[in-house]
C-alpha positions, 0 to 999 in steps of 0.5 A: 770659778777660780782659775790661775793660767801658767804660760810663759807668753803674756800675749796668752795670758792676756787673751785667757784674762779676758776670757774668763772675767768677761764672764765674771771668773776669777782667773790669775795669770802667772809666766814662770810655773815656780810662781805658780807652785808658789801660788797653788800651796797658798791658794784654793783653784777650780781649775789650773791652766797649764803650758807645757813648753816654757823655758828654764821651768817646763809644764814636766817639772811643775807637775812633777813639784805639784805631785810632790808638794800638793798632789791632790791639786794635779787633779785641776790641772788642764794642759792647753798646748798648741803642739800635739803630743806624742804617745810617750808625752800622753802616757807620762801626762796620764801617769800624773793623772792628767787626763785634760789635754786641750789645744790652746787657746781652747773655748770657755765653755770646754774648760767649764764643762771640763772643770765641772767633770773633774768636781765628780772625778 
């Protein structure tokens, strides 16, 4: 699976690059979600981990430039966050077509089922 994480922490970003090559996943980390754009109009992803809570350029801002730029691409996206959501964040999540949020850092197997679901979508 090939995977890119967008997080502004690299603690995390570390912690996810771990996760996934020890089961021999492809997984790129990027800490500004501009970069991250950037990457998903050049490259193919399975699945794009995303935080939501990171300055200047928020999780918001890359899904609405996703929805523009590659919308098809919004359908990978997984939102991992350690804050909950309110119903008003859940409903603008849902009307981008975001459908997987997970508490970070979530388990491996969660984020594969979850990508393996998304493929039948």
């Amino acid at each position: 699976m090939n995977v890119l994480h967008i997080d502004d922490s690299q603690e995390i970003c570390d912690l996810y690059s771990d996760m996934f090559t020890i089961d021999n996943h492809s997984i790129r980390s990027v800490n500004d979600g501009r970069d991250g754009l950037k990457l998903v109009a050049k490259n193919d992803y399975d699945l794009i981990l995303l935080d939501m809570m990171m300055p200047n350029y928020s999780g918001m801002d890359f899904l609405r430039d996703l929805k523009i730029h590659k919308p098809s691409e919004l359908k990978k996206v997984v939102v991992v966050s350690v804050l909950p959501f309110n119903e008003a964040q859940t409903k603008e999540l849902l009307e981008f077509g975001i459908h997987s949020i997970e508490e970070k850092p979530p388990n491996l197997q969660s984020l594969v089922k979850m990508q393996k679901n998304m493929l039948f979508k």
